[in-house]
C-alpha positions in Angstrom: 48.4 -26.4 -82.4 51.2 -25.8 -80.5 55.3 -25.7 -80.1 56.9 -28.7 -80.5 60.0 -28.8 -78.7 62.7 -31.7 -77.3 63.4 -31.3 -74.0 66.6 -32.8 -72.5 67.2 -33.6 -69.2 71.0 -33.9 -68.7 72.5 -35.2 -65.4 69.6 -34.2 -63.1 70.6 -35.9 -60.1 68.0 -35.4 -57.0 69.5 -34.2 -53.9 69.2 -36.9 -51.5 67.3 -35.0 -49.1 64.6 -34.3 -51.7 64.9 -38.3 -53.2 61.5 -39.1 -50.9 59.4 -36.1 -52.0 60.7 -36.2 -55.6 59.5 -40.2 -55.9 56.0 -39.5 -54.1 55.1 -36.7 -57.2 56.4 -39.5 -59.2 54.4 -41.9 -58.1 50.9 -39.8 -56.9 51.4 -36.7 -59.5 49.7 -34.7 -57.1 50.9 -32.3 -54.4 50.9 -28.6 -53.7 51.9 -26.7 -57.2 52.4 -30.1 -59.0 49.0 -29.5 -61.0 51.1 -27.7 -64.3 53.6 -30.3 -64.1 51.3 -33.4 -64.3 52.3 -34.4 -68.4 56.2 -33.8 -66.8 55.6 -36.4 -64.0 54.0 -39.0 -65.9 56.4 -39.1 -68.6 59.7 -38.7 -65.9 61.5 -42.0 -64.5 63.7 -41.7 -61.0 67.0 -44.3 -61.6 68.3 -46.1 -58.4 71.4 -43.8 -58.3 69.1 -41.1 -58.4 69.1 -39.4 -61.9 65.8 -38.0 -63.9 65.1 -39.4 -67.1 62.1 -40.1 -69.4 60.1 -43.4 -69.2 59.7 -44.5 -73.3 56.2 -45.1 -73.1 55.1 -44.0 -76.4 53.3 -41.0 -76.4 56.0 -39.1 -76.8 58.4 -39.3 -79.7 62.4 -39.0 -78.7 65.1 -39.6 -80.8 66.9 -42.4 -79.3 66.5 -45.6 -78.5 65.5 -46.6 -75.3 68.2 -47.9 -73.1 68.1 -51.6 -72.8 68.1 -52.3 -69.4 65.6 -49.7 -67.8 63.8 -48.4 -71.6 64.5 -44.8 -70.1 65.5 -41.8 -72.8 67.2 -38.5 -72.0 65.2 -36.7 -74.5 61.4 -36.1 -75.4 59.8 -34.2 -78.4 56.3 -32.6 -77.1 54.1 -29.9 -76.5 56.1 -28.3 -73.6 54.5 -25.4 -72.7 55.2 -25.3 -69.1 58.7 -26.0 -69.4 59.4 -22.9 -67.0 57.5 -24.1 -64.3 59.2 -27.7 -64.6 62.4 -25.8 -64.4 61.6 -24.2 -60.9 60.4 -26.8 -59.7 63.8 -29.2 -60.4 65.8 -26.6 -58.8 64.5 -27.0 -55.7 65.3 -30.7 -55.8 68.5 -31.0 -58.5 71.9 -31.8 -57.4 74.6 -28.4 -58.7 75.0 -28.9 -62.5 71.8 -30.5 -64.2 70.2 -28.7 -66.7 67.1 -28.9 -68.7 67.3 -27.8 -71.9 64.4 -27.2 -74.6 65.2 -27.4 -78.2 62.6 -26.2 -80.5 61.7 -28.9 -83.4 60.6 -26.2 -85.6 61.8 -24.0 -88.6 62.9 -21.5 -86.1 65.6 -23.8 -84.5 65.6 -22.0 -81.2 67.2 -23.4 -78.3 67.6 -22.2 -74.3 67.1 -23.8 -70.5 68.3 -23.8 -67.3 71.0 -24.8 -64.9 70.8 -25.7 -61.6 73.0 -25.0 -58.6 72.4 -27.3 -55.9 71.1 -24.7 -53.5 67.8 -23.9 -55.0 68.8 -21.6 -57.4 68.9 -22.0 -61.4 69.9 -19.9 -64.6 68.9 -19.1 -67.9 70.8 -21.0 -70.7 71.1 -19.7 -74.4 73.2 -19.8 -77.5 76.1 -17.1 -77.9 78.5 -16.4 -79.9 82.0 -17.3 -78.8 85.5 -16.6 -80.7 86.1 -14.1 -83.4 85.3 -14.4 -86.9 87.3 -16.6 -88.7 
């Protein structure tokens, strides 16, 4: 069993400074602290201009279609349980204003994730209110 969630990555750009390191745990999926992140890093995809998306490989359901050009998706529906980790370890490498957000695909319909700030530094995302009652 587990919680199936969708987890979006929406404009995560990599810090050009962190481009090398962030396409070696690409490529190897190994490296200090990297061990939780391995089903992350196999399923990630580095674009030229330096944005994080999903590869559409198949073992992984997402609900779009996969670009045309590079097959990439922004979304994935999985088992991720160590969203967290994934989360601090982006914010060490994100440019200021990616987030990754986590959508829960069950009856609950919970959603919450993370922003980062381009300075190693992230925050918590949920759903609030806003407005008055209308």
């Amino acid at each position: 069993m587990g919680y199936e969630t969708a987890l979006h990555l929406i404009d995560v750009k990599i810090k050009d400074e962190s481009l090398p390191k962030v396409r070696k745990a690409l490529q190897t999926k190994k490296g200090r602290g990297l061990g939780p992140l391995k089903c992350f890093l196999e399923e990630a995809y580095l674009s030229d201009d330096g944005f994080l998306s999903f590869k559409s490989t198949g073992r992984y359901d997402s609900p779009y279609d996969p670009d045309a050009g590079i097959g990439d998706v922004p979304v994935l529906i999985g088992k991720w349980s160590e969203s967290e980790k994934i989360a601090e370890w982006l914010k060490l490498h994100s440019e200021k204003g990616g987030r990754l957000i986590q959508h829960s695909c069950e009856a609950d319909g919970a959603a919450w994730g993370w922003e980062f700030d381009g300075r190693g530094r992230l925050r918590e995302l949920a759903l609030c209110s806003v407005g008055k009652w209308k």
